[in-house]
Backbone atoms as SQL, in Angstrom:
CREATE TABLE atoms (id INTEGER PRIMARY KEY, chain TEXT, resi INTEGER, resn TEXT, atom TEXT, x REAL, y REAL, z REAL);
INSERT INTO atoms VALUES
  (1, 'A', 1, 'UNK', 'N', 0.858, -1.174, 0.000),
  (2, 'A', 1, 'UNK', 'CA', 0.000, 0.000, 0.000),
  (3, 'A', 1, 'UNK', 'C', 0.899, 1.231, 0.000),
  (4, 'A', 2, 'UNK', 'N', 0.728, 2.341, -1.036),
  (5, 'A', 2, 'UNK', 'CA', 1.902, 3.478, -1.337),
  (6, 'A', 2, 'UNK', 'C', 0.415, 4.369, -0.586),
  (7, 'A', 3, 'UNK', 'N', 0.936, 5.150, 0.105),
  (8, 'A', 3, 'UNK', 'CA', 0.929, 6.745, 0.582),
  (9, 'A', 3, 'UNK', 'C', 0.890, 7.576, -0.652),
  (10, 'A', 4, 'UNK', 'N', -0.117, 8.068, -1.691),
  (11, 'A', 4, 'UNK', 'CA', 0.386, 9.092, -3.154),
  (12, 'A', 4, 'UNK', 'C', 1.139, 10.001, -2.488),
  (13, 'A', 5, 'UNK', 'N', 0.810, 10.173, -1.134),
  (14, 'A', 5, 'UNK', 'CA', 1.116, 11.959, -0.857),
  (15, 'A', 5, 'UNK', 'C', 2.672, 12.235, -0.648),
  (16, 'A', 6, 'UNK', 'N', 2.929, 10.731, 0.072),
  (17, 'A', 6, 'UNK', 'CA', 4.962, 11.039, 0.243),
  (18, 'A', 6, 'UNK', 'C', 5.215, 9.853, -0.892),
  (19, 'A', 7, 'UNK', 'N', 4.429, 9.314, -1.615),
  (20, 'A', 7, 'UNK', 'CA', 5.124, 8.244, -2.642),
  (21, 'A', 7, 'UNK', 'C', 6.082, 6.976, -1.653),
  (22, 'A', 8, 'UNK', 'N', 5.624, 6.781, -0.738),
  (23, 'A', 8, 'UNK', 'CA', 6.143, 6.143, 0.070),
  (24, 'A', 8, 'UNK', 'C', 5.625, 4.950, 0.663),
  (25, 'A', 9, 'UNK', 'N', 5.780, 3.577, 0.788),
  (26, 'A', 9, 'UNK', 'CA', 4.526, 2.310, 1.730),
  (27, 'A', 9, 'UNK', 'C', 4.335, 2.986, 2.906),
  (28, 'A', 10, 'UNK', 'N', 2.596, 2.656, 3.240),
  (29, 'A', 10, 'UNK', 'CA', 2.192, 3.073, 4.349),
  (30, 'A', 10, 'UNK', 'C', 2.708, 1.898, 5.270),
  (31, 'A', 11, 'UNK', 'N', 3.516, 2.435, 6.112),
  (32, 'A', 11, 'UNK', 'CA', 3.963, 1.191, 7.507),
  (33, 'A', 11, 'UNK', 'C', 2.807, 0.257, 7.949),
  (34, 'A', 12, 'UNK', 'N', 3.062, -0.958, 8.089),
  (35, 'A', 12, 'UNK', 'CA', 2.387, -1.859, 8.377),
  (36, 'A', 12, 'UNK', 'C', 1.615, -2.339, 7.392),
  (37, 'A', 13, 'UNK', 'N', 1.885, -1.915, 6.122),
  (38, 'A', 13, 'UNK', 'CA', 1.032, -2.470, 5.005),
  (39, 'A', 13, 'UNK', 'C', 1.792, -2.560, 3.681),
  (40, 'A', 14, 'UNK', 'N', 3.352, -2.988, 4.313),
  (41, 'A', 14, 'UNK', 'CA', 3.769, -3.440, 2.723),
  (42, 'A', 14, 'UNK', 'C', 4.889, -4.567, 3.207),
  (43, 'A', 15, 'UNK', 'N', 4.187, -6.010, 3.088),
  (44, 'A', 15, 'UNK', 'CA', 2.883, -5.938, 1.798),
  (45, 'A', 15, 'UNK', 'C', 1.801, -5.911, 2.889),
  (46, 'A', 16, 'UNK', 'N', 0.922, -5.967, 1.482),
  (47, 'A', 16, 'UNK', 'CA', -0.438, -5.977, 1.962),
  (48, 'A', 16, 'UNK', 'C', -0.803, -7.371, 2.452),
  (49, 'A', 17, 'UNK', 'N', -1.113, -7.885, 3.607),
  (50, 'A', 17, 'UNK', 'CA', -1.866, -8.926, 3.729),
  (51, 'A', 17, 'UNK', 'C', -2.932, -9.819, 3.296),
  (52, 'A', 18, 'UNK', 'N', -3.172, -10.777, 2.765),
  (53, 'A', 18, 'UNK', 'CA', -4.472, -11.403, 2.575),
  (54, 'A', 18, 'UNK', 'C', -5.775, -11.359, 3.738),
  (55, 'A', 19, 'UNK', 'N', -7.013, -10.653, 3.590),
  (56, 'A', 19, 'UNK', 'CA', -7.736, -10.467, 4.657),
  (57, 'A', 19, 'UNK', 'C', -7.607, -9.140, 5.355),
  (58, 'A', 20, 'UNK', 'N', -6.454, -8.118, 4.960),
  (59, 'A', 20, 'UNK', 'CA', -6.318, -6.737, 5.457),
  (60, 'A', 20, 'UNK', 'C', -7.410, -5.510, 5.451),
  (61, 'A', 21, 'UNK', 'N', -7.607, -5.501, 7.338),
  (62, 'A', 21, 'UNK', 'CA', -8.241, -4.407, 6.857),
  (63, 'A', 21, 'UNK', 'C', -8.348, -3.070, 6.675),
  (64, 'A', 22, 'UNK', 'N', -7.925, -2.125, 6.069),
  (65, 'A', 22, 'UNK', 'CA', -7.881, -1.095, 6.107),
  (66, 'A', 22, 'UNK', 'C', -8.985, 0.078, 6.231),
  (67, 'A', 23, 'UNK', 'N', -8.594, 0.569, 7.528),
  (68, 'A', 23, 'UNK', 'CA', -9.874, 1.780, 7.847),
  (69, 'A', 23, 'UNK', 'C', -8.777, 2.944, 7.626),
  (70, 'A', 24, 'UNK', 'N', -9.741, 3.513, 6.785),
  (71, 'A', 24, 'UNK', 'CA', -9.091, 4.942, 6.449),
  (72, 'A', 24, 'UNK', 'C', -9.001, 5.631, 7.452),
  (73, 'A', 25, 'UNK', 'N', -10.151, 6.098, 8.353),
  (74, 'A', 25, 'UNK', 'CA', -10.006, 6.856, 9.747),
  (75, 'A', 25, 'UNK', 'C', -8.508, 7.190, 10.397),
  (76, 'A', 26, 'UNK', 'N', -7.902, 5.697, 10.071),
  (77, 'A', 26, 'UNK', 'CA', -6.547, 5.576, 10.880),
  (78, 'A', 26, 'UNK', 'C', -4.967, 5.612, 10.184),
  (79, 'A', 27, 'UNK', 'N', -5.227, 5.761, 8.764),
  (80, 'A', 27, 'UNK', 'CA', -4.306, 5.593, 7.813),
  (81, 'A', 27, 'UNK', 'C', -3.768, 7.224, 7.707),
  (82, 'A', 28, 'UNK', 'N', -2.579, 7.505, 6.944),
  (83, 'A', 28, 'UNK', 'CA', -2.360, 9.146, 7.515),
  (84, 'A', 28, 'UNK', 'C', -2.509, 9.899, 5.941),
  (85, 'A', 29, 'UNK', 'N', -2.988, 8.929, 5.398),
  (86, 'A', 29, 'UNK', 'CA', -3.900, 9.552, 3.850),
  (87, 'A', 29, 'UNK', 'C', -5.014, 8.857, 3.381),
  (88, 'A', 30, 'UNK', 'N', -5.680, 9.443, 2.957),
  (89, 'A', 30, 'UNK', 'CA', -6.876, 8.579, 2.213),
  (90, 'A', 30, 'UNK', 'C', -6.312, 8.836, 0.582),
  (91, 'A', 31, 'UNK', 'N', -5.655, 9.040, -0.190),
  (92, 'A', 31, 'UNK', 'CA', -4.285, 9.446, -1.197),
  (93, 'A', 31, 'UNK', 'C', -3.618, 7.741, -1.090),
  (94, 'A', 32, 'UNK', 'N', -4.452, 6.924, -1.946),
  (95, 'A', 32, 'UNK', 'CA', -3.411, 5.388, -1.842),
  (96, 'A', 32, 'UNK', 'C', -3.312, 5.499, -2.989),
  (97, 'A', 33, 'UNK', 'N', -2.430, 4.148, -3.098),
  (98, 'A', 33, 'UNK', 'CA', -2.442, 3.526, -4.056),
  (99, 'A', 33, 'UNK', 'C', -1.229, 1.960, -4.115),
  (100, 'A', 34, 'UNK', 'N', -1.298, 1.030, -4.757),
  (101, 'A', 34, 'UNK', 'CA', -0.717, -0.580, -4.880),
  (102, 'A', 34, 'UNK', 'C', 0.324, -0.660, -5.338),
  (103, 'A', 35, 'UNK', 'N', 1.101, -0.828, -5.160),
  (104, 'A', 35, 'UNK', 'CA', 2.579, -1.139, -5.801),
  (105, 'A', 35, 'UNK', 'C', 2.492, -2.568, -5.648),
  (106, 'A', 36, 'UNK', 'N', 2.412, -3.703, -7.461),
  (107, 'A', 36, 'UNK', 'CA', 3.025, -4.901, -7.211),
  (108, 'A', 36, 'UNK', 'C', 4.733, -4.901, -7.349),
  (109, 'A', 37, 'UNK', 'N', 5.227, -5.908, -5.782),
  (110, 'A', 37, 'UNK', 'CA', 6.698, -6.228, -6.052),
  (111, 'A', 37, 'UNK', 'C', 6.996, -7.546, -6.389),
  (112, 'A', 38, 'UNK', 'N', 7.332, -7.034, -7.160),
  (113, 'A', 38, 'UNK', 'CA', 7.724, -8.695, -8.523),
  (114, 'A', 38, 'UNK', 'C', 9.018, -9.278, -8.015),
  (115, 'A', 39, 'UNK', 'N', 8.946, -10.935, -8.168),
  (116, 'A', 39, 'UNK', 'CA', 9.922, -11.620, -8.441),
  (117, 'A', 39, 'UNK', 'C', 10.001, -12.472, -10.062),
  (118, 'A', 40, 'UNK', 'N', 11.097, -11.674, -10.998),
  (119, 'A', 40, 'UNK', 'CA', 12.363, -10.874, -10.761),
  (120, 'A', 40, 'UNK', 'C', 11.624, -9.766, -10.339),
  (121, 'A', 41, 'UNK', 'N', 12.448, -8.709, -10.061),
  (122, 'A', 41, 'UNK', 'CA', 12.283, -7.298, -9.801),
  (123, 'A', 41, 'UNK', 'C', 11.573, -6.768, -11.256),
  (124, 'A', 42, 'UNK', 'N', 12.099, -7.002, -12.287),
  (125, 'A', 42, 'UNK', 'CA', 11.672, -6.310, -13.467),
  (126, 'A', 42, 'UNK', 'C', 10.895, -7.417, -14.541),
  (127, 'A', 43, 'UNK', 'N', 9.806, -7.371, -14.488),
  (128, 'A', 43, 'UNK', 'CA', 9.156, -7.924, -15.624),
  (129, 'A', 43, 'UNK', 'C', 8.652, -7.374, -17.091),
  (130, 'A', 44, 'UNK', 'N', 7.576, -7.693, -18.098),
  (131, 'A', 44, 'UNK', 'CA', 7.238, -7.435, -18.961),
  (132, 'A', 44, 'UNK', 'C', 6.880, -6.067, -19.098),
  (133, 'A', 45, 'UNK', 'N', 5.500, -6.722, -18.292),
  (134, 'A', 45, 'UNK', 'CA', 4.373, -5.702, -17.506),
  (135, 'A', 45, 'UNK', 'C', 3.386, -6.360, -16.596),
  (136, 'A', 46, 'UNK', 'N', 2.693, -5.870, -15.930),
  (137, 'A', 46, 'UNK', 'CA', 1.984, -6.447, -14.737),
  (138, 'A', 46, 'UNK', 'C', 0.339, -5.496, -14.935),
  (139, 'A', 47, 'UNK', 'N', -0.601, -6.593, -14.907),
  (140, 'A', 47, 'UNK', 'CA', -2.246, -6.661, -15.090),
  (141, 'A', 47, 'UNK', 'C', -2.387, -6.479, -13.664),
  (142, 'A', 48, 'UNK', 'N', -3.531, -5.915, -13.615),
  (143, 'A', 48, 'UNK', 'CA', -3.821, -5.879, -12.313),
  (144, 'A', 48, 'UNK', 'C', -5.561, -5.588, -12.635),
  (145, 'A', 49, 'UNK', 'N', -5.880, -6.631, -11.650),
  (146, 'A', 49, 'UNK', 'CA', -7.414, -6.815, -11.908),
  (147, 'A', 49, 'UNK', 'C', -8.193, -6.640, -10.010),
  (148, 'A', 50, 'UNK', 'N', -8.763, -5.484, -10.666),
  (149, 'A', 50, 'UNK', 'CA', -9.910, -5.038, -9.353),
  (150, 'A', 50, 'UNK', 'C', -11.161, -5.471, -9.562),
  (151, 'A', 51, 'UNK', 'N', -11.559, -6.152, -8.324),
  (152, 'A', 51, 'UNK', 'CA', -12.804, -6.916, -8.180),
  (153, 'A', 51, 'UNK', 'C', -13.507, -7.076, -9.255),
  (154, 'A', 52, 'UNK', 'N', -12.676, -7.938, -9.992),
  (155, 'A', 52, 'UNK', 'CA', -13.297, -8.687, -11.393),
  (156, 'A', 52, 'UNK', 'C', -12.705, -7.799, -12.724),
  (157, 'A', 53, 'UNK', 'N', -12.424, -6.779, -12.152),
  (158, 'A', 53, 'UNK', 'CA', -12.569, -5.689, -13.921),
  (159, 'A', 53, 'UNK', 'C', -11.231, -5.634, -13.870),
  (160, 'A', 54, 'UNK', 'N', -10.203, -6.077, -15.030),
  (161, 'A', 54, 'UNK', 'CA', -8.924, -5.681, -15.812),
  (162, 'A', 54, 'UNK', 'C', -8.650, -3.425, -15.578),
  (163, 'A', 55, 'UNK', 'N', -7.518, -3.718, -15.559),
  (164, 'A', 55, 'UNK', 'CA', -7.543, -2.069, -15.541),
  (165, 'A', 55, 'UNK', 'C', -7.250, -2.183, -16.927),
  (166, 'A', 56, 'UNK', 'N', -7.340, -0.611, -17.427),
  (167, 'A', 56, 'UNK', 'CA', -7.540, -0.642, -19.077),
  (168, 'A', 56, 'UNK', 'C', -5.996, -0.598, -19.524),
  (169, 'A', 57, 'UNK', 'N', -4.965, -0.784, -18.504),
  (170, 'A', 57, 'UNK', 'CA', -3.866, -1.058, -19.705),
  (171, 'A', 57, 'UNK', 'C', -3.136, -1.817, -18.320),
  (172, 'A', 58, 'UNK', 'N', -1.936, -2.362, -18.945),
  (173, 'A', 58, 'UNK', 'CA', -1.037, -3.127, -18.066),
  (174, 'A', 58, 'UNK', 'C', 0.081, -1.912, -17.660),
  (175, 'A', 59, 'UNK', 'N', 0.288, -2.742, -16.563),
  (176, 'A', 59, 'UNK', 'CA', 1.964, -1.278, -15.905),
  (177, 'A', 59, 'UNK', 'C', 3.121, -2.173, -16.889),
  (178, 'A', 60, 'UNK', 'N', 3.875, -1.563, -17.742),
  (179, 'A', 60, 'UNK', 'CA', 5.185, -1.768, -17.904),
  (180, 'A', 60, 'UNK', 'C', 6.523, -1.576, -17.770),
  (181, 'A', 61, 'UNK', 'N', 6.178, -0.584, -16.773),
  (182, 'A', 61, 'UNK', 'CA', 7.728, -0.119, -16.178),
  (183, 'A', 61, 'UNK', 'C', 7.423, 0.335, -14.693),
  (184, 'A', 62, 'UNK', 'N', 8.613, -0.243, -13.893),
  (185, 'A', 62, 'UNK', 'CA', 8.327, -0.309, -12.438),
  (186, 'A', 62, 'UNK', 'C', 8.294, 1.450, -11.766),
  (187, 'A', 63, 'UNK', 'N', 7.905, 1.717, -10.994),
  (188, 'A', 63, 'UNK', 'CA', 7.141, 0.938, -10.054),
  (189, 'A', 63, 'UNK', 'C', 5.993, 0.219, -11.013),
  (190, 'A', 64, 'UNK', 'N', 5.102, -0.989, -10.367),
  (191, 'A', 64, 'UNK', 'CA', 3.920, -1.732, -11.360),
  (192, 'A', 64, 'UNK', 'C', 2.910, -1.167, -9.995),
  (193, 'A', 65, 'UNK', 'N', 2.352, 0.019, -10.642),
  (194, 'A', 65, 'UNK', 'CA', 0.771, 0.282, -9.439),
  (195, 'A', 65, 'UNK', 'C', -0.273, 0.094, -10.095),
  (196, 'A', 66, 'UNK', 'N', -1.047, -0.593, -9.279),
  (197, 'A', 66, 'UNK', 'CA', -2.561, -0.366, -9.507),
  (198, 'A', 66, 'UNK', 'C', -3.161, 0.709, -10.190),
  (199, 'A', 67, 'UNK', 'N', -2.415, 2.098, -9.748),
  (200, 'A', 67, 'UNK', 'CA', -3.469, 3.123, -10.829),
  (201, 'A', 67, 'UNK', 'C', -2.668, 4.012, -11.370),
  (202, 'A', 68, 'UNK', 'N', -1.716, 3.480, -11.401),
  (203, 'A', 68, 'UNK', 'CA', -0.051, 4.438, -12.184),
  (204, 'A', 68, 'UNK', 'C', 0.339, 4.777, -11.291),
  (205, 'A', 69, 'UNK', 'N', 1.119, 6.080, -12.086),
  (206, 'A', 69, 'UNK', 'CA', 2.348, 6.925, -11.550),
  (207, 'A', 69, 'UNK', 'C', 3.004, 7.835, -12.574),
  (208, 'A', 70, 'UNK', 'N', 3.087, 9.307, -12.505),
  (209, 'A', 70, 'UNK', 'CA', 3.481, 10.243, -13.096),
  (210, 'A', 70, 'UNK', 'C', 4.366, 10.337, -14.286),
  (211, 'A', 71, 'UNK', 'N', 5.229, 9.809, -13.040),
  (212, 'A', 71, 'UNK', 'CA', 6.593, 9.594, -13.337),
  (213, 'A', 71, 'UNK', 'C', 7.649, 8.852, -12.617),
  (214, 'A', 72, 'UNK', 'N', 8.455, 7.866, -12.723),
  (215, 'A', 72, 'UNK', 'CA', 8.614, 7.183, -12.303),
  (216, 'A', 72, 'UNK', 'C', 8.644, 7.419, -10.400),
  (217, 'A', 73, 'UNK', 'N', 7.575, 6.759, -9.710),
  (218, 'A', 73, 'UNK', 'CA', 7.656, 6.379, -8.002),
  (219, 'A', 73, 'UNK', 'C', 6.985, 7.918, -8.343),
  (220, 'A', 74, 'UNK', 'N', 6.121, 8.767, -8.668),
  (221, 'A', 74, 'UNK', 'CA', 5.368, 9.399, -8.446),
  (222, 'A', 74, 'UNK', 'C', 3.706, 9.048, -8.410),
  (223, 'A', 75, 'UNK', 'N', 3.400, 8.525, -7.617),
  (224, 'A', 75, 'UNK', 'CA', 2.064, 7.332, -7.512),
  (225, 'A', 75, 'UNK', 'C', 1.099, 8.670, -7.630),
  (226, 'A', 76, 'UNK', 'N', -0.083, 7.901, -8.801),
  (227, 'A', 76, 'UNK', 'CA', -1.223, 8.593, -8.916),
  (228, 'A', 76, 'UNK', 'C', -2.006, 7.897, -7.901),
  (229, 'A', 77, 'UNK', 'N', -3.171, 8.547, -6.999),
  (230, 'A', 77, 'UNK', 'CA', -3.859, 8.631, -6.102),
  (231, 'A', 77, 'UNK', 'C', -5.471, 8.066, -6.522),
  (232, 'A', 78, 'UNK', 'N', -5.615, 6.904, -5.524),
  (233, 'A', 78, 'UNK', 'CA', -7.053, 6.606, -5.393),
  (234, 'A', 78, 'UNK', 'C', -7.690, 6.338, -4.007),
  (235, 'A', 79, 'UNK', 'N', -9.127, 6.783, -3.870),
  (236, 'A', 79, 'UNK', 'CA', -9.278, 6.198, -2.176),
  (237, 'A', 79, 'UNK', 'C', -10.067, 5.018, -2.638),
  (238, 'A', 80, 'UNK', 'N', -10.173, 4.107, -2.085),
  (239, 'A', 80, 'UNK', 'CA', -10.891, 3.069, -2.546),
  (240, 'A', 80, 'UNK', 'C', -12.216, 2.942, -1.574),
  (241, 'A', 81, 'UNK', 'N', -13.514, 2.689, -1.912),
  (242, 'A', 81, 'UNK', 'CA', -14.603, 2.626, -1.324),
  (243, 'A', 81, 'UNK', 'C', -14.269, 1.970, 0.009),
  (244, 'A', 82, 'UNK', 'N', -15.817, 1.905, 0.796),
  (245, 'A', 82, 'UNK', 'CA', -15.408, 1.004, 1.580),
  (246, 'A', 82, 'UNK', 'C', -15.968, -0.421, 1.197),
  (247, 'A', 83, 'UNK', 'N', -15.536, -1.481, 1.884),
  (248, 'A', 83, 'UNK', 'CA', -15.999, -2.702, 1.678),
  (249, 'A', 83, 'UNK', 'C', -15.320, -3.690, 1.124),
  (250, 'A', 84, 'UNK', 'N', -15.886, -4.973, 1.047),
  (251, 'A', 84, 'UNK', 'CA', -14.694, -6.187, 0.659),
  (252, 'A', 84, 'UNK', 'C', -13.924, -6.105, -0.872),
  (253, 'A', 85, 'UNK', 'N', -12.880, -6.200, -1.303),
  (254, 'A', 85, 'UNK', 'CA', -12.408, -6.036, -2.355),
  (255, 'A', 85, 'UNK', 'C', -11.129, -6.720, -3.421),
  (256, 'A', 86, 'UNK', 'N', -11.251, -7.080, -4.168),
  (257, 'A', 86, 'UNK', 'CA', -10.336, -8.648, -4.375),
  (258, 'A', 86, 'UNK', 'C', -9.342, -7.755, -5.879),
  (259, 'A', 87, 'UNK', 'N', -8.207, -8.098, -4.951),
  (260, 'A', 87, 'UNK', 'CA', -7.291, -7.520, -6.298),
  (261, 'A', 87, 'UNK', 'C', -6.272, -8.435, -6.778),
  (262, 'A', 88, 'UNK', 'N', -5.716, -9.207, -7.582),
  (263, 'A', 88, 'UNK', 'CA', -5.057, -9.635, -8.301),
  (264, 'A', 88, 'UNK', 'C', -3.835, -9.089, -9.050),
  (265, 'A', 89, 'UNK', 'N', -2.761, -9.173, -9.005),
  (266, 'A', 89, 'UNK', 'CA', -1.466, -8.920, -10.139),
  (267, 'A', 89, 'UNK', 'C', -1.334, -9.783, -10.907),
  (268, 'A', 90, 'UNK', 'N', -0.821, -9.971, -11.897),
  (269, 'A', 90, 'UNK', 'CA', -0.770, -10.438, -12.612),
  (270, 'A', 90, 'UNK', 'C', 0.726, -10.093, -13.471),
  (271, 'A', 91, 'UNK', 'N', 1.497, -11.035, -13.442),
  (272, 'A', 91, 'UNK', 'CA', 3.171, -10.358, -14.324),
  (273, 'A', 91, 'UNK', 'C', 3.283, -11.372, -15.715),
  (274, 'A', 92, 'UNK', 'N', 3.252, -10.618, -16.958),
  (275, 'A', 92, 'UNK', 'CA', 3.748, -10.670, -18.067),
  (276, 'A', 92, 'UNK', 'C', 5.127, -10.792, -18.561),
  (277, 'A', 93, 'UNK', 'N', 5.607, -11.624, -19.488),
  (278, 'A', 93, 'UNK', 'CA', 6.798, -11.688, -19.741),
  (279, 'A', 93, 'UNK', 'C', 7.236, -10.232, -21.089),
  (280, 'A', 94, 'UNK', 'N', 6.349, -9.702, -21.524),
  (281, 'A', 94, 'UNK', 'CA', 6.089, -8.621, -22.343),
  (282, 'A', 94, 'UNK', 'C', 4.840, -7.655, -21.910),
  (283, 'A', 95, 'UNK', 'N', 5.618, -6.259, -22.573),
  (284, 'A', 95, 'UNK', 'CA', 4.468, -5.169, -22.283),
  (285, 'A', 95, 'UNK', 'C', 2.935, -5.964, -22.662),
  (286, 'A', 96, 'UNK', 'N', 2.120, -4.564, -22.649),
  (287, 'A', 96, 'UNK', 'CA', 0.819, -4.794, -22.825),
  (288, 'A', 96, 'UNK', 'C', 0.314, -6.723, -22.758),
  (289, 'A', 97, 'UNK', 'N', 0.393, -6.728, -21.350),
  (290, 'A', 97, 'UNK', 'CA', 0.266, -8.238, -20.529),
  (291, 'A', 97, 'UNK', 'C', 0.277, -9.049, -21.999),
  (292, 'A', 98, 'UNK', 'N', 1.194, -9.195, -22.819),
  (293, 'A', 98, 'UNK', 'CA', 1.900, -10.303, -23.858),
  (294, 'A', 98, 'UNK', 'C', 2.634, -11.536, -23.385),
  (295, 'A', 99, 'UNK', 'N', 2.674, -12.237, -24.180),
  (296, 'A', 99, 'UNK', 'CA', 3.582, -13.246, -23.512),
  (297, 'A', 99, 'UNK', 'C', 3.203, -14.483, -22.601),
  (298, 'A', 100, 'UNK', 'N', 4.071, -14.913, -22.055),
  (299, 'A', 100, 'UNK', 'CA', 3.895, -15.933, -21.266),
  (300, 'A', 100, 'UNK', 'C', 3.405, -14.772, -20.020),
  (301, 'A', 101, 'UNK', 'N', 2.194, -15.690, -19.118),
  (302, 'A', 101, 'UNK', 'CA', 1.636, -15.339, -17.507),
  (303, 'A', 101, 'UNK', 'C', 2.398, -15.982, -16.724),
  (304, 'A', 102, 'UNK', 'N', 2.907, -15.074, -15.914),
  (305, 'A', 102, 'UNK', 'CA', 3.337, -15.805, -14.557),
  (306, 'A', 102, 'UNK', 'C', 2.621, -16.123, -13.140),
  (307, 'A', 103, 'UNK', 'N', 3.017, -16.100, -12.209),
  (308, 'A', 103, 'UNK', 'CA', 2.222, -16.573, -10.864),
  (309, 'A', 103, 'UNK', 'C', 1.350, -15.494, -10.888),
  (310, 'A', 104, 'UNK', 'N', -0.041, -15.204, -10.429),
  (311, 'A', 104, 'UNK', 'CA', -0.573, -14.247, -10.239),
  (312, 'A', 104, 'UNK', 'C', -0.956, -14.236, -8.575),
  (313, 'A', 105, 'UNK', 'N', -0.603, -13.100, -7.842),
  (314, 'A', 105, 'UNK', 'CA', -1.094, -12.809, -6.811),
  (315, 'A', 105, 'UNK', 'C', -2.546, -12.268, -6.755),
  (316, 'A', 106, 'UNK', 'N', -3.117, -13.166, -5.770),
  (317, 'A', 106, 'UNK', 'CA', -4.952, -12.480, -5.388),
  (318, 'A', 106, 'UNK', 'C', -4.972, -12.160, -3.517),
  (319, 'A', 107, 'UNK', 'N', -5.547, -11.141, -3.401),
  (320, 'A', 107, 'UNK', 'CA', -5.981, -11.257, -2.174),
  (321, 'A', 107, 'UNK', 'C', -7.094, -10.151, -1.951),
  (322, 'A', 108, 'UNK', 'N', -7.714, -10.564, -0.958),
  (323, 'A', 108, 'UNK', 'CA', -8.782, -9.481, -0.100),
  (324, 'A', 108, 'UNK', 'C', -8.885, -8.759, 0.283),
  (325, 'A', 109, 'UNK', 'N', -9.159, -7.563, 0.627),
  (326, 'A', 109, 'UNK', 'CA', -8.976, -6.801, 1.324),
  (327, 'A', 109, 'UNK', 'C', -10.664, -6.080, 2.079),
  (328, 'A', 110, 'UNK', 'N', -10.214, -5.320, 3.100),
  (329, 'A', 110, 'UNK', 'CA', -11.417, -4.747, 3.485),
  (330, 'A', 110, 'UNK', 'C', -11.534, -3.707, 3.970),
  (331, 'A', 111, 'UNK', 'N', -12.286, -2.645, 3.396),
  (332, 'A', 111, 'UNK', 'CA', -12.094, -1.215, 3.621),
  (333, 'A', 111, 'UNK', 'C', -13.034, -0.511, 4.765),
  (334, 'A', 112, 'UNK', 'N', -13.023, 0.350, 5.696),
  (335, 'A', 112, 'UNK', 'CA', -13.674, 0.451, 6.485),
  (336, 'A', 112, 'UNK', 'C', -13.506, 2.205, 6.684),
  (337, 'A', 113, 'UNK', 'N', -14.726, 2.934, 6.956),
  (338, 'A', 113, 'UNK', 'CA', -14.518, 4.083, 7.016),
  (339, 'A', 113, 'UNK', 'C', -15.362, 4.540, 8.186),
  (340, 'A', 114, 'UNK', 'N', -14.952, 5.883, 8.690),
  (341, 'A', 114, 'UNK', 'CA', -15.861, 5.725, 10.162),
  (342, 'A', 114, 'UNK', 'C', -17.270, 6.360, 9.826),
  (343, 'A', 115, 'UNK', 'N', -18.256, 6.228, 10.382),
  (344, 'A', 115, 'UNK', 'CA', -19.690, 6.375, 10.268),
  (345, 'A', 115, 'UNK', 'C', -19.622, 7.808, 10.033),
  (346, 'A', 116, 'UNK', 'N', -20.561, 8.647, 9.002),
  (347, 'A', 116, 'UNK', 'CA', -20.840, 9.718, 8.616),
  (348, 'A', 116, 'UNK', 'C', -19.626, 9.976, 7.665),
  (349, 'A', 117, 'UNK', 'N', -18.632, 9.807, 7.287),
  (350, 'A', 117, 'UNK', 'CA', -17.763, 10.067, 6.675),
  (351, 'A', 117, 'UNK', 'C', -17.653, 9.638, 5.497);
């Protein structure tokens, strides 16, 4: 989990856990966003699929986030709703997810925000 605001992992959440829950209330941005870390370090490109839906292009140059980045480790910013939410990576041996698929990471997550907010 990247911090957009210092481009930095929020402590205690990298990585992200399977089953994590994250309440914004307590996080020191609502400004996120996913960094997958690949083994190798550098792949094709990396898919990344939010609760069912493909994002509309693959990351091909690292950092690999969920919803980009500027310029390189300048993370573009999303808050994510609240509630249960299943995200997937996915690493390519070529850009635009080409190529051979490798292991894909899935996990859960769960978003929680405080009442009225």
């Amino acid at each position: 989990l990247i911090n957009a605001d210092t481009d930095q992992p929020v402590p205690g959440f990298d990585p992200i856990e399977n089953g994590t829950v994250l309440n914004l209330a307590s996080l020191p941005t609502r400004k996120l966003n996913v960094r997958a870390n690949t083994q190798p370090e550098k792949v094709g490109s990396v898919l990344f699929v939010l609760d069912g839906r493909p994002r509309d292009r693959a990351e091909w140059r690292a950092p690999y986030a969920l919803f980009g980045d500027a310029t390189k480790g300048d993370y573009s910013a999303w808050t994510p709703a609240a509630g249960e939410h299943t995200l997937s990576a996915i690493p390519y041996e070529h850009v635009d997810a080409r190529g051979q698929a490798g292991r894909a990471l899935t996990l859960v997550f769960y978003v929680v925000t405080p009442r009225g907010k």
